[in-house]
Short mmCIF file of the C-alpha atoms (twelve columns), coordinates in Angstrom:
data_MODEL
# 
_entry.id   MODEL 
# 
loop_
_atom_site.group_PDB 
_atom_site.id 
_atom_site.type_symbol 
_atom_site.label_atom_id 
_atom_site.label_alt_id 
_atom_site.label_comp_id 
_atom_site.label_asym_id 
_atom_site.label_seq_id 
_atom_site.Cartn_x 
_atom_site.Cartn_y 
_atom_site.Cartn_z 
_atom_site.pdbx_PDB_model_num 
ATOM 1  C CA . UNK A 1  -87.290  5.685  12.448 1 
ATOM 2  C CA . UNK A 2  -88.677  9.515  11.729 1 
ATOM 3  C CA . UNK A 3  -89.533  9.644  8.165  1 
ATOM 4  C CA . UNK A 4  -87.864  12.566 6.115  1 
ATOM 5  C CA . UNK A 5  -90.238  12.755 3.300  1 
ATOM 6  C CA . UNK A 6  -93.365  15.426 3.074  1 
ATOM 7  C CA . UNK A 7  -95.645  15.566 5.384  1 
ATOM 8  C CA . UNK A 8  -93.244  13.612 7.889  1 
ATOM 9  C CA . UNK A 9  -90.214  16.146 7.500  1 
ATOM 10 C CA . UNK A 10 -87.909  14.469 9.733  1 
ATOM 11 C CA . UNK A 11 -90.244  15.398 12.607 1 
ATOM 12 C CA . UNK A 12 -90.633  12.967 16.030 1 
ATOM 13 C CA . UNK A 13 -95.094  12.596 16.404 1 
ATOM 14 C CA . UNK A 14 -97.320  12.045 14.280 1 
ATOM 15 C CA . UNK A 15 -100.895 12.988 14.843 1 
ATOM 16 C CA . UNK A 16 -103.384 11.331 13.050 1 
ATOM 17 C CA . UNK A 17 -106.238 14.059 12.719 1 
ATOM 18 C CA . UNK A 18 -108.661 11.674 11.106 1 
ATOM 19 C CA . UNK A 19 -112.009 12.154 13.130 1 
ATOM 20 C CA . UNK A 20 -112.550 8.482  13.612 1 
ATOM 21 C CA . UNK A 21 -108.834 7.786  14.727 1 
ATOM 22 C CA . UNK A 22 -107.471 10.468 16.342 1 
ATOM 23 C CA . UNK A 23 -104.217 8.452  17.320 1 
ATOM 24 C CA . UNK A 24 -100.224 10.110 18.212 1 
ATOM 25 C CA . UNK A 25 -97.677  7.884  17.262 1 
ATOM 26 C CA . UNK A 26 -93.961  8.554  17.907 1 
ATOM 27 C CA . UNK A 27 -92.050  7.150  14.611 1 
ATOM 28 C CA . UNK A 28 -89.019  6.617  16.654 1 
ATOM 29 C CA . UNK A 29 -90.968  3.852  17.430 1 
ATOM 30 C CA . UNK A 30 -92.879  3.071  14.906 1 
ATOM 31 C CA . UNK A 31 -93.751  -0.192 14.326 1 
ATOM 32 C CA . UNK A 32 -95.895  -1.973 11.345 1 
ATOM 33 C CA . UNK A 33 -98.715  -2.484 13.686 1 
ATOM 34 C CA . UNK A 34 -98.885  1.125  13.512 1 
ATOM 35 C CA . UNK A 35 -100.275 1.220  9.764  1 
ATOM 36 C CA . UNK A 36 -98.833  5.022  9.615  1 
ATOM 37 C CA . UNK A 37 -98.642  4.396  5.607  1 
ATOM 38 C CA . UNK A 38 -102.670 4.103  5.618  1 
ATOM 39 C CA . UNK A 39 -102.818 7.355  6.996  1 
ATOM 40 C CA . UNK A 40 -103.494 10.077 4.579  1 
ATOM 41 C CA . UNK A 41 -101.585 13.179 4.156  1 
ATOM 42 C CA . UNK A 42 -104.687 15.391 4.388  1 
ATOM 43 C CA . UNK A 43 -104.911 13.649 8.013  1 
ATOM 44 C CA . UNK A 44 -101.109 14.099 8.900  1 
ATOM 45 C CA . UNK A 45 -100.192 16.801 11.768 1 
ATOM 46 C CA . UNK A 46 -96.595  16.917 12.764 1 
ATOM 47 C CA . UNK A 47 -95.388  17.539 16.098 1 
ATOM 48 C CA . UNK A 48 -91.291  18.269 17.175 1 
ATOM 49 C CA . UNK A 49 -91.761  17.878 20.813 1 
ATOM 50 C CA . UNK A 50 -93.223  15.743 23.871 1 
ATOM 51 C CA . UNK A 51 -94.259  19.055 25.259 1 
ATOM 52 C CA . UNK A 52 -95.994  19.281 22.334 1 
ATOM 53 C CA . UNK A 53 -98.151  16.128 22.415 1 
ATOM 54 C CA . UNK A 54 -98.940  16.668 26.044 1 
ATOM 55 C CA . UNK A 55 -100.142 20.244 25.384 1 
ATOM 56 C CA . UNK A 56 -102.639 18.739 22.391 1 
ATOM 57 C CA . UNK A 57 -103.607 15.742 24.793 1 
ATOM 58 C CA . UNK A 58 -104.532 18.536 27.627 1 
ATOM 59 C CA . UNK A 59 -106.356 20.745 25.224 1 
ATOM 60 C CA . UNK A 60 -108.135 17.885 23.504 1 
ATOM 61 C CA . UNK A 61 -109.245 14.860 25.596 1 
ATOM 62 C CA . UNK A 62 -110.719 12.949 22.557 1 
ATOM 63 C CA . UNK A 63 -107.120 12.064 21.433 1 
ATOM 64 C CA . UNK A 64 -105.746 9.150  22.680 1 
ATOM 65 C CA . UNK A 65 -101.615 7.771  22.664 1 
ATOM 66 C CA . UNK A 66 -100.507 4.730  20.155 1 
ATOM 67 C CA . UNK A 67 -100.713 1.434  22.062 1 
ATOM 68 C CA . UNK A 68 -98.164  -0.013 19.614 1 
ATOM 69 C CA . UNK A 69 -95.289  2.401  19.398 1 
ATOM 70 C CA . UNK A 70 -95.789  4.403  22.817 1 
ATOM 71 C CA . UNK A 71 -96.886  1.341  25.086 1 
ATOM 72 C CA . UNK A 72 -95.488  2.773  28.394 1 
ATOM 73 C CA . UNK A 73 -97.403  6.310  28.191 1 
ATOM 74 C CA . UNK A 74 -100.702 4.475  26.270 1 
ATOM 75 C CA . UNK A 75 -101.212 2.135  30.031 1 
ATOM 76 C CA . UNK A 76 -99.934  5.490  32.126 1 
ATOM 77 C CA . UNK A 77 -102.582 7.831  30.131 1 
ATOM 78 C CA . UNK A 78 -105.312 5.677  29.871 1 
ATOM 79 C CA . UNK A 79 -105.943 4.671  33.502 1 
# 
């Protein structure tokens, strides 16, 4: 369920910025195993679209998909 609260904003991914995660969930599909509320706002970038995530995943190899909430692409990227 997206989160409409700041620094969610009703927006689709969430990228977790934090140097030693640097984790994309999707909070349509968020689930508890996800631990998105230990994430800290300072590490919080929002993203509106899959374009989006694929673009940042292109540009930056070090980030990697949520196993938990985006199981399908997580096996499909990480081949």
């Amino acid at each position: 369920m997206r989160r409409k609260e700041h620094p969610y904003d009703g927006r689709r991914y969430l990228v977790d910025v934090n140097p030693l995660s640097k984790v994309i969930h999707d909070l349509e599909h968020e689930k508890k195993s996800c631990n998105i509320h230990k994430i800290i706002e300072s590490h919080v970038k929002m993203l509106d679209t899959e374009s989006q995530v694929n673009r940042l995943l292109l540009l930056n190899s070090d980030y990697n998909l949520c196993k938990c909430c985006m199981p399908e692409k997580y096996e499909t990227y990480n081949r």
